[in-house]
C-alpha positions as CSV (number, residue, x, y, z in Angstrom):
1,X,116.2,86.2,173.5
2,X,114.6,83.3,176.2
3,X,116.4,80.8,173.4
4,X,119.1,82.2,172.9
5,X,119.9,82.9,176.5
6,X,119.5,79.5,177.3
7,X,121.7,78.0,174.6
8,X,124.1,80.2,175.8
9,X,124.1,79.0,178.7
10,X,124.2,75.3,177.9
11,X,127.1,76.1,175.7
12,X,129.0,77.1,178.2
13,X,128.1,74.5,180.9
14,X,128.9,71.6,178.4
15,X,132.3,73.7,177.8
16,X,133.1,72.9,181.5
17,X,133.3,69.2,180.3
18,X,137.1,69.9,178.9
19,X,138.0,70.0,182.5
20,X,137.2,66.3,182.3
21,X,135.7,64.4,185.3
22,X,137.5,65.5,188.3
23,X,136.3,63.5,191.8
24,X,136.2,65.6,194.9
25,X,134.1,67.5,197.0
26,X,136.0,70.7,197.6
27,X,134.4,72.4,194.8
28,X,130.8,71.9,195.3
29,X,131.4,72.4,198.9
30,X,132.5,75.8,198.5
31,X,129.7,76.8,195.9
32,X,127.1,75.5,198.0
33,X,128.7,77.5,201.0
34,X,128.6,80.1,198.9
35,X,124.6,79.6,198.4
36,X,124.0,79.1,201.9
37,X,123.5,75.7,202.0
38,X,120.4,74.7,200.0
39,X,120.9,70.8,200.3
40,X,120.1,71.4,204.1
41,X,116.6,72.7,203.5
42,X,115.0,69.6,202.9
43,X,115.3,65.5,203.2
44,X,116.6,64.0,200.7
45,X,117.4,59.8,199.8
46,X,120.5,59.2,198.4
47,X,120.9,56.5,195.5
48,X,124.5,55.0,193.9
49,X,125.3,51.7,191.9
50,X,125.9,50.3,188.7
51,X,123.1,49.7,186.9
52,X,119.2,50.6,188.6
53,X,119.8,53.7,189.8
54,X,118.0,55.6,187.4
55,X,115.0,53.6,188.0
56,X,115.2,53.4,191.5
57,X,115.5,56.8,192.3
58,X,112.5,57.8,190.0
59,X,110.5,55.2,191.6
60,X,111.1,56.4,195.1
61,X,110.2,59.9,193.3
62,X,106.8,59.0,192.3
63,X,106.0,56.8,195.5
64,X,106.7,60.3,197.3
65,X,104.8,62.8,195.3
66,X,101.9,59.9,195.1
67,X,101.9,60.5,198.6
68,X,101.4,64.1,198.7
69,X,105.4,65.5,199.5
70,X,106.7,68.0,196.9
71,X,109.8,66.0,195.6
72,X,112.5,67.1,193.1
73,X,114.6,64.2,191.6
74,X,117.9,64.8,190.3
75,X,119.1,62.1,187.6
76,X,122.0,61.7,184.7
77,X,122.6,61.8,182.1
78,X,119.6,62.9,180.1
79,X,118.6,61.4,177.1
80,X,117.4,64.7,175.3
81,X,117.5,67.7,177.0
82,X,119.4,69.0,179.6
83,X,116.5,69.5,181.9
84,X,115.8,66.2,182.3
85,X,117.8,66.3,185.0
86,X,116.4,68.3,187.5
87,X,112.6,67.4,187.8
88,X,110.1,68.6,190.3
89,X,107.3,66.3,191.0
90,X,107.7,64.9,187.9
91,X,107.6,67.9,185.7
92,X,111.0,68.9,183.8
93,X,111.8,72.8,185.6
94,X,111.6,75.2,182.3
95,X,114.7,76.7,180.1
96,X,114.2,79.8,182.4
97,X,114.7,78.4,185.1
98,X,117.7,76.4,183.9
99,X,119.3,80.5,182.7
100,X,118.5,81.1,186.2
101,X,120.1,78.8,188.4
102,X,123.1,79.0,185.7
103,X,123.6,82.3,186.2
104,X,123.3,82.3,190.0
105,X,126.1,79.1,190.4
106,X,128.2,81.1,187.7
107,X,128.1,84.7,190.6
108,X,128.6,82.6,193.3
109,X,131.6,81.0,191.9
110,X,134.5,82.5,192.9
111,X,137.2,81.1,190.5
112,X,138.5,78.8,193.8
113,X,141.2,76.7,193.4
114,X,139.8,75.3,189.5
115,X,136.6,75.8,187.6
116,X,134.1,73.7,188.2
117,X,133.2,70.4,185.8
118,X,130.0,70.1,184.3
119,X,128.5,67.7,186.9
120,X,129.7,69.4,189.0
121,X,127.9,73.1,188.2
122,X,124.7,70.8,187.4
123,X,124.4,69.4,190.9
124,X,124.9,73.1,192.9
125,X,122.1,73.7,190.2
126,X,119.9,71.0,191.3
127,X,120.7,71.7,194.8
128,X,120.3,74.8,194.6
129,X,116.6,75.1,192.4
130,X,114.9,71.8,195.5
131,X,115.3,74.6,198.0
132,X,114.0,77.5,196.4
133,X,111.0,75.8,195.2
134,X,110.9,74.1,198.8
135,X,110.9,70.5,198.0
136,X,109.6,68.0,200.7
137,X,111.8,65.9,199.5
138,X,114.9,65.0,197.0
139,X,115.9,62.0,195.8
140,X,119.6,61.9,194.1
141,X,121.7,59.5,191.9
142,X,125.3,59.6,191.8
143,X,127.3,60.4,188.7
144,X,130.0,58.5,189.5
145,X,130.8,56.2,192.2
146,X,129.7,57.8,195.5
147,X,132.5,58.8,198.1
148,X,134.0,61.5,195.7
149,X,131.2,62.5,194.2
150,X,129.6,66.1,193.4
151,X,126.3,64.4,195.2
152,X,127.8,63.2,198.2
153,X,127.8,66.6,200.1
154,X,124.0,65.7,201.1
155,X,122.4,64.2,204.5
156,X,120.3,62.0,203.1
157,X,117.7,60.3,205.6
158,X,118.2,56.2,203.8
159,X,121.2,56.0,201.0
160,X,120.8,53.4,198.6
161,X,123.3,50.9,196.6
162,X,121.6,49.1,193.6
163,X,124.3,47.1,192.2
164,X,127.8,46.9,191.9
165,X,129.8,45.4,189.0
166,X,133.3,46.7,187.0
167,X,132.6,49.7,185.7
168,X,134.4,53.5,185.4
169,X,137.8,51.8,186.0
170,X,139.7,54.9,185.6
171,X,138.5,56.7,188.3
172,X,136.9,53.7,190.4
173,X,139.4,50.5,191.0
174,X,140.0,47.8,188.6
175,X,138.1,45.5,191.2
176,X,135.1,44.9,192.7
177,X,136.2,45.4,196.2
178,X,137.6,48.8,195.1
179,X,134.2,50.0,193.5
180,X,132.6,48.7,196.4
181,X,134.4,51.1,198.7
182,X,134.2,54.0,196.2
183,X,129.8,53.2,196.2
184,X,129.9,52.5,199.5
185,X,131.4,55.8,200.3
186,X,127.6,57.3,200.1
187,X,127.1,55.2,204.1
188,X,127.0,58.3,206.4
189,X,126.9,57.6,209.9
190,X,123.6,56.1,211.7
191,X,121.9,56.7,208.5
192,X,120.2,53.0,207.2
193,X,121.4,51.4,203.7
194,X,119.7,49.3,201.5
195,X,121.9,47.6,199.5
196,X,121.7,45.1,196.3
197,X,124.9,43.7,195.9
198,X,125.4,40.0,195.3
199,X,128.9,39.5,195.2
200,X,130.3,37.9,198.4
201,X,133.4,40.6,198.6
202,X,131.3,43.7,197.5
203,X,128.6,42.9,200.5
204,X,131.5,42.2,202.9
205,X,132.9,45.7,202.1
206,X,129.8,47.2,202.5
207,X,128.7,45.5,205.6
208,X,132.3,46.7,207.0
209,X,131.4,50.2,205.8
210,X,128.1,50.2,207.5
211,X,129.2,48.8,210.8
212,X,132.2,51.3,211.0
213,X,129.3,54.1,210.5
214,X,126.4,52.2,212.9
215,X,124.5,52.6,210.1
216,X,121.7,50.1,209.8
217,X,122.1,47.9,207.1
218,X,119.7,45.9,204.6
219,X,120.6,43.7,202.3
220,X,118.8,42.0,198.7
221,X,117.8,38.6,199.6
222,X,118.5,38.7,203.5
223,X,117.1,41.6,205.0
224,X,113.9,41.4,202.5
225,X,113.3,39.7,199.2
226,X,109.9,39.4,196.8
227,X,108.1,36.8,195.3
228,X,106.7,36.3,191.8
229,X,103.1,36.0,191.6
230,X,101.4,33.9,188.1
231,X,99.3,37.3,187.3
232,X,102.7,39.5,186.9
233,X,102.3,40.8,190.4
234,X,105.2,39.9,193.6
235,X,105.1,40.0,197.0
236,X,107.4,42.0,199.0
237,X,108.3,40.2,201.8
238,X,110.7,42.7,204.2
239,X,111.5,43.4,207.9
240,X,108.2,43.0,209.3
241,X,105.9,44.2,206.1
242,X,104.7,42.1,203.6
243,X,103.1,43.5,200.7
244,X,101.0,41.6,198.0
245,X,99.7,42.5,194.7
246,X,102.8,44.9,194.0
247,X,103.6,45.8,190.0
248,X,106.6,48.0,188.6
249,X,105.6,50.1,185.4
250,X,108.7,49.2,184.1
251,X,109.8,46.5,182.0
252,X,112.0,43.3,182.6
253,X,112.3,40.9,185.5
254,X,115.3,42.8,186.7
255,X,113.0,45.8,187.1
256,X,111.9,43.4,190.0
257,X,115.0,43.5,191.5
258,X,115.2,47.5,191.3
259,X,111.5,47.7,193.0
260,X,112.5,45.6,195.9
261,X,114.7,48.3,197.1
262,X,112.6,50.6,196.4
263,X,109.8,48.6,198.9
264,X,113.1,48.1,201.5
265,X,113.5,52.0,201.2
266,X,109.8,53.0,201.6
267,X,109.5,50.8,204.4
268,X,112.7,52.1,206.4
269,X,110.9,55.4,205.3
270,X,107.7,54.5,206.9
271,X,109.0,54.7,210.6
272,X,109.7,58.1,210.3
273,X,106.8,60.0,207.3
274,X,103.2,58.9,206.3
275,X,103.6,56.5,203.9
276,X,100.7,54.4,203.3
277,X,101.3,51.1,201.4
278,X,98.4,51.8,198.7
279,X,100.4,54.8,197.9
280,X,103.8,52.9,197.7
281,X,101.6,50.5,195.6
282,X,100.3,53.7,193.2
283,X,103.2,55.5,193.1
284,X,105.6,52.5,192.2
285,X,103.1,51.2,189.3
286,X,103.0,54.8,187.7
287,X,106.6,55.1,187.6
288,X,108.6,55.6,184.1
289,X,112.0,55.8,183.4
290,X,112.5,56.6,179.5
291,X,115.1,54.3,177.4
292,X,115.0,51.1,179.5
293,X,113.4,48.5,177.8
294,X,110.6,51.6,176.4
295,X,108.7,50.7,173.4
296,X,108.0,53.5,171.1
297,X,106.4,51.9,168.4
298,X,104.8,48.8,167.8
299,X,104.8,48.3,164.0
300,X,107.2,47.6,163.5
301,X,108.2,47.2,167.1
302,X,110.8,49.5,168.3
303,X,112.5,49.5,172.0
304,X,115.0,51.6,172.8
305,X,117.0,50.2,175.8
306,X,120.6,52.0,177.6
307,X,122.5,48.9,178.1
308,X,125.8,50.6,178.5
309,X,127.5,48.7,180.7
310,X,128.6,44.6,180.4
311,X,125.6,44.0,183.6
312,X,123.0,45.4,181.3
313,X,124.3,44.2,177.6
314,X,123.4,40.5,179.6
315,X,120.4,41.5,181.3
316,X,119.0,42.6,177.8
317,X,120.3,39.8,175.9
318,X,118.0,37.5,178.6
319,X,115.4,39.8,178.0
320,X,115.0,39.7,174.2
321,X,116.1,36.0,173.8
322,X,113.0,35.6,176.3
323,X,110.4,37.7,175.0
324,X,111.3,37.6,171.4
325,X,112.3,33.8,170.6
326,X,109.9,33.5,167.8
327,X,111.1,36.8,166.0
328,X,113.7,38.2,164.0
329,X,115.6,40.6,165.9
330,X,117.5,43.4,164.5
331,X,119.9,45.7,166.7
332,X,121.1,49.2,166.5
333,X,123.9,50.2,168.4
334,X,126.5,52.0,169.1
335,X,129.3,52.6,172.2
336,X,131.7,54.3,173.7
337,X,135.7,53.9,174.5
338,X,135.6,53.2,177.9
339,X,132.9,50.2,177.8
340,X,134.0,46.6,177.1
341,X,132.6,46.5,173.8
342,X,133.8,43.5,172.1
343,X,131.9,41.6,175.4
344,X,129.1,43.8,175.2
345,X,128.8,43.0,171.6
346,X,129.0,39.4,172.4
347,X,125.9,39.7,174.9
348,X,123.7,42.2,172.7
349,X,124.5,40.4,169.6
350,X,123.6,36.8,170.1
351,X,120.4,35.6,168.8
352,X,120.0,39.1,166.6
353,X,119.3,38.4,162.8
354,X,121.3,41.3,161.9
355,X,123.4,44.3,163.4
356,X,124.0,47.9,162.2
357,X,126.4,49.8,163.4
358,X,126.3,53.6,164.0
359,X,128.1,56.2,166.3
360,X,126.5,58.4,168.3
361,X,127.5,62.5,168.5
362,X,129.6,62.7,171.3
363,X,133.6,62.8,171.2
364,X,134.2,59.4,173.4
365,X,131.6,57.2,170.5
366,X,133.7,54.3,169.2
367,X,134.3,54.1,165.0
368,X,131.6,51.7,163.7
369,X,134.4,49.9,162.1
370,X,136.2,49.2,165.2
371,X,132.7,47.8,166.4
372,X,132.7,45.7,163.0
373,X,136.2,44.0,163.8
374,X,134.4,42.7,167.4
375,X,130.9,41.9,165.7
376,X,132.0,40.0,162.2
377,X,131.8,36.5,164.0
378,X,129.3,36.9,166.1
379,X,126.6,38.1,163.5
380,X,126.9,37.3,159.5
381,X,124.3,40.5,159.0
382,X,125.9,43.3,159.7
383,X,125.6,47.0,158.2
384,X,127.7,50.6,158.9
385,X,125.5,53.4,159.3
386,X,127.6,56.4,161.4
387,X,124.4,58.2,161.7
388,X,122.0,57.5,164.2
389,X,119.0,58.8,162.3
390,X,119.6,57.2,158.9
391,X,120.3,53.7,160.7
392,X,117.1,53.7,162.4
393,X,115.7,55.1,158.6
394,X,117.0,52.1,157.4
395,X,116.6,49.6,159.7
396,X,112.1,50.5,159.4
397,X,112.5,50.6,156.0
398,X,114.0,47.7,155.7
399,X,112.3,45.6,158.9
400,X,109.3,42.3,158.1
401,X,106.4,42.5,159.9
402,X,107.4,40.5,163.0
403,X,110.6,41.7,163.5
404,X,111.6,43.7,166.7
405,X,114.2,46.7,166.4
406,X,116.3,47.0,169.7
407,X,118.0,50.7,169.9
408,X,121.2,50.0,172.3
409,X,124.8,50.4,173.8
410,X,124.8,53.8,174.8
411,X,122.6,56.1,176.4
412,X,123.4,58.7,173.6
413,X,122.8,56.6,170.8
414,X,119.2,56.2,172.7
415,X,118.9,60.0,173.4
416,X,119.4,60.3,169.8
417,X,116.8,57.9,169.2
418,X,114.4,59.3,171.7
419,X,114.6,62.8,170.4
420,X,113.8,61.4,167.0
421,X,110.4,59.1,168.1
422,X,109.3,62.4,170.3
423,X,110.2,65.1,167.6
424,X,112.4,66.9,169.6
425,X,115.7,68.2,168.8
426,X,118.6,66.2,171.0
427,X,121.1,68.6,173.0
428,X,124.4,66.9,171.6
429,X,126.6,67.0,174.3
């Protein structure tokens, strides 16, 4: 019955997703009326941006519990199973809990003026579950863009902007000015932001954002920055803290970048809760964020990395052509119709020994054969397998000894993948 119940009810939340992707906060404002307000019970950080968000926010997670506050962290999307997330101190909440909170958005919703969307329902969810299990603290990412967003109904005490690059088009802006304003729409007044931007136009229209809101503002590389250390470690230098002997548990030298806001975010933080720097320092090392740069097996070596934007395609073509320039690399991949993916291709593919091309189960996965047409110069190897499983199958199989199997382009090809390496059966969305 438990099971069945909470299939059910995942059914019918993923049915919400014909209703498309609808920006707005009238919705969620009136079903978290309608719950009395949970996302006022507790503090909460608020993190938007391209790429890095994922990480960031679970890293500010961990820093949090490791310093003894009960924290929820709400993330998307997951890469196996719904509850993914909505995560209290680190644990996934259970399938009964997920029939529960479904059932009390689904009374509260009154029909309204439309039905709700998926993110949507999963955020009053989310919301809703940090208060009744009275969270310290709640960390959020974004779905999409900030200003519209189901997420941005929250007071956060510090709000967060990794990165900002083109992305989401549709519903963002075609430039980076535009996405800037949409991401920068998470400044709330008086509340500080750390930002990551680079580009000169997205940190002017953040910096105009922030001063038309008094809202403190901290900036990559001028507020604070890090240095590398020879023994893997940096230094966080920031606005009056320096740190030494600091270490992400994730992997990639952009996973420096990420932690570096993290550091400008704890320290902001610091003014106002106990946050000791040797539990910053704990708490940032133990972090881990599944299917960025993970390895799951090491003969023959496996890693299983999102990449589904143009930002990270590059970032992981750097990586592998860096740590990997001896080997034979082989990649798995497959993408979606929104992403750039004959540039995408051109960054993931480069320096691989061979492709194969598969599709992922959701609606929105490209043809492998349209991926073929945008791959044929750029690798000579290149094989069509549409199912995830039987490409991986064949790419082991198949693999020498030193060669390195990179799972990419799309989160869901990677959830795929995940479920498979964890025995788990993958919630196809």
């Amino acid at each position: 019955m438990g099971n069945k119940a909470y299939k059910d009810c995942l059914d019918s939340m993923y049915g919400l997703r014909r209703f498309g992707i609808k920006l707005g906060l009238s919705t969620i404002r009136n079903i978290l009326s309608a719950l009395g307000n949970p996302q006022n019970e507790y503090s909460c950080i608020h993190v938007a941006g391209t790429n890095g968000k994922g990480s960031v926010a679970s890293a500010l997670a961990s820093i949090l519990q490791e310093a003894g506050y009960k924290t929820g962290l709400f993330t998307s999307p997951h890469l196996v199973t719904f509850n993914e997330r909505i995560q209290i101190n680190q644990h996934l909440i259970s399938n009964k809990h997920v029939v529960e909170l479904y059932n009390i958005v689904k009374n509260v919703h009154q029909g309204g003026s439309r039905e709700p969307t998926f993110f949507e329902f999963s955020t009053a969810m989310a919301l809703y579950e940090f208060s009744k299990e009275k969270v310290d603290w709640a960390v959020i990412e974004t779905g999409m863009g900030g200003r519209l967003d189901a997420t941005n109904i929250i007071k956060p005490a510090i709000s967060v902007i990794t990165n900002i690059s083109i992305e989401h088009k549709k519903y963002l802006g075609n430039t980076i000015e535009k996405i800037a304003g949409e991401k920068g729409g998470i400044i709330k007044r008086g509340i500080p932001v750390i930002a990551g931007a680079k580009q000169k136009n997205a940190i002017n229209v953040l910096k105009n954002i922030a001063a038309e809101n008094k809202a403190p503002f901290y900036l990559i590389g001028e507020s604070f920055k890090t240095r590398k250390n020879k023994n893997g470690t940096f230094t966080y230098h920031g606005m009056g803290k320096i740190w030494p002997d600091m270490q992400t548990g994730l992997s990639g030298f952009h996973q420096i970048e990420n932690a570096s806001l993290v550091l400008a975010a704890c320290e902001i933080l610091g003014k106002r809760i106990d946050l000791p720097v040797e539990k910053i320092r704990a708490g940032l090392f133990k972090n881990k964020w599944p299917g960025r740069l993970e390895v799951v097996s090491t003969s023959p070596y496996i890693i299983l990395d999102g990449a589904h934007n143009l930002d990270a395609a590059r970032t992981l073509s750097k990586f592998l052509s860096k740590e990997f320039y001896e080997r034979k690399i082989t990649i798995i991949t497959g993408m979606l119709d929104d992403k750039p993916y004959p540039s995408m291709l051109k960054s993931i593919l480069s320096g691989c020994s061979r492709a194969i091309l598969t599709k992922p189960l959701i609606d929105r996965a490209l043809e492998p054969e349209t991926l073929y047409e945008a791959s044929k110069e750029i690798v000579k190897n290149i094989k069509i397998i549409p199912d995830v499983k039987s490409a991986i199958d064949y790419a082991v199989k198949t693999a020498s000894k030193d060669e390195v199997i990179c799972i990419t382009g799309s989160l869901y090809v990677v959830g795929e993948a995940k479920a498979l390496f964890s025995n788990l059966t993958f919630q196809h969305i």
